[in-house]
Biotite code that builds the C-alpha atoms (Angstrom):
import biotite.structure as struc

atoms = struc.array([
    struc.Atom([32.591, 97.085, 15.231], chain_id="A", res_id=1, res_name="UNK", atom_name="CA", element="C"),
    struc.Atom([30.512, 99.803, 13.727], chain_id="A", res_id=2, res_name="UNK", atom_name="CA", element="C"),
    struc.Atom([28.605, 99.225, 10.629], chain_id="A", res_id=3, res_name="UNK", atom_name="CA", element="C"),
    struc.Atom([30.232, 102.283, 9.014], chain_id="A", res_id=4, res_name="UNK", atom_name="CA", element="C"),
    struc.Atom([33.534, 100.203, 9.493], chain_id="A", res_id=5, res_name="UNK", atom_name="CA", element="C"),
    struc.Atom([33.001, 97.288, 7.286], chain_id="A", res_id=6, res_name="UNK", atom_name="CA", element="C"),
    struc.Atom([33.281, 98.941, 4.193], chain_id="A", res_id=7, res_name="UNK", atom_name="CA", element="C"),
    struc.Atom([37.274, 99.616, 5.163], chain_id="A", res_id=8, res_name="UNK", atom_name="CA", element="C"),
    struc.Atom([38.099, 96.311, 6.397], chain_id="A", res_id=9, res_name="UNK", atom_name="CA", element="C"),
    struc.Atom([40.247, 93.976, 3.336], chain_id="A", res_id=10, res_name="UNK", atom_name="CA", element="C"),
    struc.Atom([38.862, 91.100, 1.909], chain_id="A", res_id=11, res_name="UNK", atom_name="CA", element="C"),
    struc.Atom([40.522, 88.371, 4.161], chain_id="A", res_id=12, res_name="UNK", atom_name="CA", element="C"),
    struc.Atom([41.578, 86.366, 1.197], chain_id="A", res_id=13, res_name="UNK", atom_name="CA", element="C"),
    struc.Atom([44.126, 89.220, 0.445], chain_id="A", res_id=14, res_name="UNK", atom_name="CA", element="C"),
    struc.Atom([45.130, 89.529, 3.438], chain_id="A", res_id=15, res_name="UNK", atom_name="CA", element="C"),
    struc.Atom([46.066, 86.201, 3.577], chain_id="A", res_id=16, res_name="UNK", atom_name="CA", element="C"),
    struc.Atom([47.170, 86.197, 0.667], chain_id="A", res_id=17, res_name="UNK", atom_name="CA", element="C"),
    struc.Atom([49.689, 89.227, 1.176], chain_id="A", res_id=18, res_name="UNK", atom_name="CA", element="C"),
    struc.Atom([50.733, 88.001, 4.687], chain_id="A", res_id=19, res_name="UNK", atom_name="CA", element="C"),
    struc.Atom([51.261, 83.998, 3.920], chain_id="A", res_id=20, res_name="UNK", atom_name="CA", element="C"),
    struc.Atom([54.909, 84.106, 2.449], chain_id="A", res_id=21, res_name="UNK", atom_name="CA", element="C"),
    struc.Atom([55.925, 86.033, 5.722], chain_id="A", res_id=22, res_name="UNK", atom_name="CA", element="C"),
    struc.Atom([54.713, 83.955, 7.953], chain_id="A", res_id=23, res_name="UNK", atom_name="CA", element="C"),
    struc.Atom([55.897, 81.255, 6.042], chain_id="A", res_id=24, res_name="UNK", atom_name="CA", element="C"),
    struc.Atom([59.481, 82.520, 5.968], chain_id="A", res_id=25, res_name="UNK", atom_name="CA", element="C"),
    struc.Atom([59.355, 83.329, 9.597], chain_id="A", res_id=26, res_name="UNK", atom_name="CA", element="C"),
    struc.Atom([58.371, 79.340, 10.561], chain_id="A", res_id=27, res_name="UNK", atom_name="CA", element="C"),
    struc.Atom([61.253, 78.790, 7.902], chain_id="A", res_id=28, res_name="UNK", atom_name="CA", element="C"),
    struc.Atom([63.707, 80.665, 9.547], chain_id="A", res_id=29, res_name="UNK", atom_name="CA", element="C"),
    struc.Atom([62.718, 80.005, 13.118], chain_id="A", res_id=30, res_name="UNK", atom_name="CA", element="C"),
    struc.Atom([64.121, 76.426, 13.085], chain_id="A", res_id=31, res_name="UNK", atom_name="CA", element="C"),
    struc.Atom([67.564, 78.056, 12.420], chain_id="A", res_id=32, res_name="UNK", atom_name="CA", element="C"),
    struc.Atom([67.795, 81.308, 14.371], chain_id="A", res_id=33, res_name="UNK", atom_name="CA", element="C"),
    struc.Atom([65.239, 80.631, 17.266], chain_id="A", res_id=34, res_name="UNK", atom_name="CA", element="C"),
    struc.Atom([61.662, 82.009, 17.487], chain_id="A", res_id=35, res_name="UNK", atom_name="CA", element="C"),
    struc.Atom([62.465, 85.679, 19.129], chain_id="A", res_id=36, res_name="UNK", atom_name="CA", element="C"),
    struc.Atom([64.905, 86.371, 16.091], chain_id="A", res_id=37, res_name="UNK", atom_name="CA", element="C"),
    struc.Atom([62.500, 85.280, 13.150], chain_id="A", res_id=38, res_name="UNK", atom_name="CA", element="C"),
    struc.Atom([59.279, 87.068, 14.557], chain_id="A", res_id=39, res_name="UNK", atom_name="CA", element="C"),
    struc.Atom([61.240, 90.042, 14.930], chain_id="A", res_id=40, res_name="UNK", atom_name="CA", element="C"),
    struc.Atom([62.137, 89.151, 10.529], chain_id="A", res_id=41, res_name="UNK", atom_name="CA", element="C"),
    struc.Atom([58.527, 89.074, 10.331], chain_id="A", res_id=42, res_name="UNK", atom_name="CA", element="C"),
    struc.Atom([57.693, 91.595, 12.404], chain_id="A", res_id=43, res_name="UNK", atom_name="CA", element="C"),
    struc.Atom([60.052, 94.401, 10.359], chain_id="A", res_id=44, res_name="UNK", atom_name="CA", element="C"),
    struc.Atom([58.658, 92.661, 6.375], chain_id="A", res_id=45, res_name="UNK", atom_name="CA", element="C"),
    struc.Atom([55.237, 93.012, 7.822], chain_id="A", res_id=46, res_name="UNK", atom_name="CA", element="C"),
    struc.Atom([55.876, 97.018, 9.149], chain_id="A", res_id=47, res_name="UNK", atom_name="CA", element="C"),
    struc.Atom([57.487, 97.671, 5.606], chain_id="A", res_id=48, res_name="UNK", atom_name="CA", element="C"),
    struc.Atom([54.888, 96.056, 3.983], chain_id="A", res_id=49, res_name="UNK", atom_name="CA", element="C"),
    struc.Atom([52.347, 98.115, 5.737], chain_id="A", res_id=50, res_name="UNK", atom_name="CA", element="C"),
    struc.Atom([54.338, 100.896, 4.772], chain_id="A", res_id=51, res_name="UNK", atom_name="CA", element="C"),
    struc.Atom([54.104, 99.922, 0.867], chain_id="A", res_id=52, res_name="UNK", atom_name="CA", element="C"),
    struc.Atom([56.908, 98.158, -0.252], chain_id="A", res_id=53, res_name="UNK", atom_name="CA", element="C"),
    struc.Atom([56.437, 94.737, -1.465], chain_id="A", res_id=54, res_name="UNK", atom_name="CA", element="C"),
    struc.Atom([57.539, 91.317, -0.110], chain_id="A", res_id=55, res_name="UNK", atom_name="CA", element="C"),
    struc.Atom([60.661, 90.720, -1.913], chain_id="A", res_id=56, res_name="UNK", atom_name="CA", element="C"),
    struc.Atom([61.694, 94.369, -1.228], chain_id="A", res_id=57, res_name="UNK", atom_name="CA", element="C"),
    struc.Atom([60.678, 94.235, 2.534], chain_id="A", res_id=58, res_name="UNK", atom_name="CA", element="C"),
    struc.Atom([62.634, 90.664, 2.651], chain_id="A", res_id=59, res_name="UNK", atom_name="CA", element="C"),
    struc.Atom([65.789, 91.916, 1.315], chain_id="A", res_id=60, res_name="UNK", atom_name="CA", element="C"),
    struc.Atom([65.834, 95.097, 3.664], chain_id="A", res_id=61, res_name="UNK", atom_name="CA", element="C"),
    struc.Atom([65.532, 93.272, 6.448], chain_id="A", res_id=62, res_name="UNK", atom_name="CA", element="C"),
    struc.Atom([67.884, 90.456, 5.462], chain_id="A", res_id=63, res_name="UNK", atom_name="CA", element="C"),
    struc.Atom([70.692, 93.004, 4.613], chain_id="A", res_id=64, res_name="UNK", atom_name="CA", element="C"),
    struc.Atom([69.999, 94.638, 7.990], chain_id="A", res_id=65, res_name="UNK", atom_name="CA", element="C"),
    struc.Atom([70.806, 91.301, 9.837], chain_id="A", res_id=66, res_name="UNK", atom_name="CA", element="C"),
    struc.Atom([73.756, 90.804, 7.539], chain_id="A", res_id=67, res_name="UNK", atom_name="CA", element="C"),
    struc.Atom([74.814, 94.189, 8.667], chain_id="A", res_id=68, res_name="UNK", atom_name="CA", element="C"),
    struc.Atom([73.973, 92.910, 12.167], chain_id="A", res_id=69, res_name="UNK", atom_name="CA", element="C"),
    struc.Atom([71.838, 95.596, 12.949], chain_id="A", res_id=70, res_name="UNK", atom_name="CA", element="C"),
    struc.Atom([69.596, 93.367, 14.974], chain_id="A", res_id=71, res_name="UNK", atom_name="CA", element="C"),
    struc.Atom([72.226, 92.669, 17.406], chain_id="A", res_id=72, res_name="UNK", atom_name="CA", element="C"),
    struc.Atom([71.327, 94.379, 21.188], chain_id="A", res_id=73, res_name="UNK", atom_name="CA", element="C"),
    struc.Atom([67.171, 92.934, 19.874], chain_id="A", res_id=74, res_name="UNK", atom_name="CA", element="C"),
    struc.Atom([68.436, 88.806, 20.618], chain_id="A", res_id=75, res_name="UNK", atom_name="CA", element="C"),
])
């Protein structure tokens, strides 16, 4: 990685930080819906996340998208 790089690159700690209830909720949910359905949960909070929307917004979307069962032709 370039020098000139570094400067753009998060503090880990936040990254962590922003990322852990996610991942969290993914192992959560994996032990009821199988692994290919909650990394795809993750997967979709993480994207929205990037996109600027907070965890508990992110969460809900994508939860009333599988209640909708919008997810269906993905497992």
């Amino acid at each position: 990685m370039k020098d000139s790089n570094k400067e753009m690159i998060p503090n880990y700690k936040y990254v962590l930080m922003e990322v852990y209830p996610v991942s969290m909720d993914g192992l959560n949910e994996s032990k009821e819906t199988g692994i290919k359905h909650a990394m795809l949960e993750v997967a979709m909070t993480a994207y929205l996340m990037g996109m600027g929307y907070d965890y508990e917004y992110a969460h809900d979307a994508v939860e009333a998208w599988e209640y909708d069962d919008r997810f269906g032709m993905y497992y």
